[in-house]
C-alpha positions in Angstrom: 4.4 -41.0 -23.2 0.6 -41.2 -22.8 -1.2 -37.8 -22.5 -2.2 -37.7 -18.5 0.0 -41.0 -17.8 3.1 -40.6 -16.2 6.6 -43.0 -15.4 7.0 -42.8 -11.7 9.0 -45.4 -8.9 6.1 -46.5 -6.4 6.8 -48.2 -3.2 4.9 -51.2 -1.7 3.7 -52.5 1.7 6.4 -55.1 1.3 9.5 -53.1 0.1 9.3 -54.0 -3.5 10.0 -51.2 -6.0 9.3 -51.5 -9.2 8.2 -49.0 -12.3 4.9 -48.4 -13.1 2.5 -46.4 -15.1 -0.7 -44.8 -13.5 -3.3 -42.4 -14.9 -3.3 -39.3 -12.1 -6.3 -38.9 -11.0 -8.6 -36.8 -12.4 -9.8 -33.7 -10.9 -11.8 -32.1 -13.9 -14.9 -32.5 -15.6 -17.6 -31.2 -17.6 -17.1 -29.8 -21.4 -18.8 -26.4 -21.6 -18.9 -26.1 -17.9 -15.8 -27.7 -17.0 -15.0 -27.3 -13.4 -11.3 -28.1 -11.7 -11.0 -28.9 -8.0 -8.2 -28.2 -5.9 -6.7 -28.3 -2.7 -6.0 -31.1 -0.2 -7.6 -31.5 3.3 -4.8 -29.7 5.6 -3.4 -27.6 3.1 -3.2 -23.7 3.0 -6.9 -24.1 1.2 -9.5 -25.9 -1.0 -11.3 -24.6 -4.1 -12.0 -25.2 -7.8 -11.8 -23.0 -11.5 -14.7 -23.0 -13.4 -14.4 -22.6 -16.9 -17.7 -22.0 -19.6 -19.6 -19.8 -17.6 -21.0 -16.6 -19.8 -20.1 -13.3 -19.4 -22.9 -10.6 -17.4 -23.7 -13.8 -15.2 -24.5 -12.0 -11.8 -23.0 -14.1 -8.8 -21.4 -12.8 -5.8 -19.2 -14.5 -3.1 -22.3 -14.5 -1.0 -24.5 -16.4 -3.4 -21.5 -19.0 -3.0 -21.4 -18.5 0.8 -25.2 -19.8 0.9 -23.9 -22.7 -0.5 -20.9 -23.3 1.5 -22.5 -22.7 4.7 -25.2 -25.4 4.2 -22.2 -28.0 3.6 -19.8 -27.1 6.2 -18.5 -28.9 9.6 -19.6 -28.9 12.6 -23.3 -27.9 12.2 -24.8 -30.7 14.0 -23.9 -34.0 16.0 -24.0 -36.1 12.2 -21.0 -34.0 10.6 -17.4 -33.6 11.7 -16.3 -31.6 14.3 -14.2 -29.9 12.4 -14.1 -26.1 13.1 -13.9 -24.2 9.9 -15.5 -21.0 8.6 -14.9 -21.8 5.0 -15.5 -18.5 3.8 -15.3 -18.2 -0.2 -13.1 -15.8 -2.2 -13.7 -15.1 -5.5 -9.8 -14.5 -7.6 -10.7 -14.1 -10.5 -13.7 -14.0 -13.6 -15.9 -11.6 -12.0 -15.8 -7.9 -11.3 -18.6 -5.7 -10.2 -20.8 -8.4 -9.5 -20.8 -9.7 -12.9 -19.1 -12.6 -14.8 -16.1 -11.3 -17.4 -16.6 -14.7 -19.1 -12.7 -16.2 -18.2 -12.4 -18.6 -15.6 -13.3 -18.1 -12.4 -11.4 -19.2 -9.4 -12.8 -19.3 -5.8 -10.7 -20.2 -2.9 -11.9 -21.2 0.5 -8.9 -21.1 2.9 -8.1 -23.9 5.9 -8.0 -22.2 8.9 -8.4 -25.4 11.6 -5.3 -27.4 10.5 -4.1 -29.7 12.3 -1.2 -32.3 10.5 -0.3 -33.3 14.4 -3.3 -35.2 15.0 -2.4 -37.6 11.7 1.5 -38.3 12.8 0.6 -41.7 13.3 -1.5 -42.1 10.2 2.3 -42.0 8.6 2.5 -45.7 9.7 -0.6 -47.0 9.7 -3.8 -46.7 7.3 -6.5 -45.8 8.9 -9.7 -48.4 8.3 -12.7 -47.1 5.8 -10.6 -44.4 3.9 -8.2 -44.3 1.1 -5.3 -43.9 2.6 -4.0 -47.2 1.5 -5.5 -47.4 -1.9 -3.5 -44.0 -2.8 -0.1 -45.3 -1.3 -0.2 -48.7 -3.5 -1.5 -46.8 -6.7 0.6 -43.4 -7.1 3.3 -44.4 -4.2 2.9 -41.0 -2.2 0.0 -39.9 -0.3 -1.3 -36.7 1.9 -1.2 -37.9 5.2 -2.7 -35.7 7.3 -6.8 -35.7 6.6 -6.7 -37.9 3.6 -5.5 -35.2 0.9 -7.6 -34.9 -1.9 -9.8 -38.4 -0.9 -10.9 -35.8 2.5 -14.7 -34.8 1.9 -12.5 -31.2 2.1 -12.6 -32.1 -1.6 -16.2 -31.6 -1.8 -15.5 -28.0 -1.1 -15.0 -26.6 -5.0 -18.0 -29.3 -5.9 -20.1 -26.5 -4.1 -18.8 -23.7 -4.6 -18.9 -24.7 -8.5 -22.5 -26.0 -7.9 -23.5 -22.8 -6.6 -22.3 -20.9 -9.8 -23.9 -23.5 -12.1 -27.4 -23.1 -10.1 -27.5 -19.0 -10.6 -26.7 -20.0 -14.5 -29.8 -22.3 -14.3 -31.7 -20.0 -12.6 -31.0 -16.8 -14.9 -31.0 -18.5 -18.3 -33.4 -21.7 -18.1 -35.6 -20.1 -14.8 -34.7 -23.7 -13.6 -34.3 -24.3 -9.5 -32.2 -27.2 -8.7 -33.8 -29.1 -5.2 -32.5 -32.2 -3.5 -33.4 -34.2 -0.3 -31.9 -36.9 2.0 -34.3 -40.0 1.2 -33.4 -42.8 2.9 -30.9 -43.6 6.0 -30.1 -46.9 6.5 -33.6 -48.7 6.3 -35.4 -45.7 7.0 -37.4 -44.2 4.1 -39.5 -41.4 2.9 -42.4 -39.7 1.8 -42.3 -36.3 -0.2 -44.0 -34.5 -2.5 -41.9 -33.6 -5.4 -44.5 -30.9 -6.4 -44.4 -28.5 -3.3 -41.4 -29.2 -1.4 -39.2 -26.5 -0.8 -35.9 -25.5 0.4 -37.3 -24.2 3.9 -38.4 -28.1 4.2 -35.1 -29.3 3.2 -33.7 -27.3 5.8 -36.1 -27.5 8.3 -33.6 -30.5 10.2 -30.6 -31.4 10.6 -30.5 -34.3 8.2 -32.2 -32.6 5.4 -35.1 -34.5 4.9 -38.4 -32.8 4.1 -40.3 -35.9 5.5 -40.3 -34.5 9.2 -41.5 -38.2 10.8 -38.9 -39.5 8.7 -36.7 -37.6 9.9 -36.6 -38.0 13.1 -36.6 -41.5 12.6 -33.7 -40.9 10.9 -31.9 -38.9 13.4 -33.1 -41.5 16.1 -31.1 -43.8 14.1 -27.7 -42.0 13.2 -27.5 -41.3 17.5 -27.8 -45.1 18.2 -25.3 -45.8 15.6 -21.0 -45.3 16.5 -20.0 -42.4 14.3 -16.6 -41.8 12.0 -16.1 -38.3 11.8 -14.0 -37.3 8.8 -12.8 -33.7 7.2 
């Protein structure tokens, strides 16, 4: 057997069975960084291990939280509704405020579960997500909130982010910035050389371009709206 292939029985739409082999899907990457997500969408919690990172790195659960907070549901009309704290945990890697150099681990705990509101999901894939794609390729699937193909997933991206950004910051003195551009046909005008974080922030679709902006948020409020976790 193939390293990271695996024998399994998986079921289609039409009752078939038959024996297959899949690659899993792959939840790592990086090589000196390497960073590991976890965690499904209504499971006991989301998170990621990051492996690489140097020892005497200074990083603290709220240098993550920063981080977190700026991602999380229900800040505005544009994200889900979803009602979650996600508050990060470091486990393990750093003590004292410092980096040990071993992996670090950082959990961020689901508090607003609710499997209930997916029962019917078990019968029927729901349009635009991945539900179906999973079912036909591995034969098993998360129901409730997608599973790992939630934007839950995204969760230990950030948190990870956040620890690579304090090592860019210490070592290379190196700040990583990044903007919404373009919604839809709506476009921008920034200036790479003084924008700042503050402008980023400054609205709710993080777009430094403040007539762009509210273009942009006069357009998201005319369209219909998904809402995902």
């Amino acid at each position: 057997m193939q390293a990271g292939y695996g024998r399994l029985t998986q079921r289609h739409l039409r009752g078939r069975v038959s024996n297959v082999r899949v690659q899993a899907a792959g939840s790592s990457y990086g090589t000196l960084f390497r960073v590991t997500t976890f965690g499904e969408s209504h499971g006991k919690g989301v998170g990621c291990v990051v492996d690489g990172v140097p020892p005497r790195l200074p990083i603290s659960e709220e240098e993550i939280q920063v981080e977190l907070d700026r991602r999380k549901p229900g800040q505005s009309i544009i994200t889900t509704p979803r009602k979650e704290e996600d508050i990060a945990e470091i486990l393990s890697g750093v003590a004292d405020g410092v980096t040990l150099g071993s992996p670090i681990a950082v959990l961020v705990r689901n508090k607003d579960q609710r499997s209930g509101d997916y029962s019917e999901m078990s019968v029927a894939y729901r349009p635009s997500h991945a539900d179906a794609t999973y079912d036909f390729k591995y034969g098993i699937r998360a129901v409730a909130g997608g599973g790992r193909s939630s934007a839950r997933e995204t969760i230990g991206r950030v948190a990870a982010g956040a620890i690579a950004k304090k090592l860019l910051k210490v070592v290379g003195n190196t700040e990583i910035l990044a903007y919404v551009s373009d919604v839809m046909d709506i476009g921008s005008e920034v200036d790479h050389a003084t924008f700042t974080l503050a402008d980023v922030e400054s609205n709710i679709v993080r777009c430094p371009d403040q007539a762009a902006a509210a273009k942009m948020i006069d357009g998201a409020d005319s369209e219909p709206t998904a809402a995902g976790s």
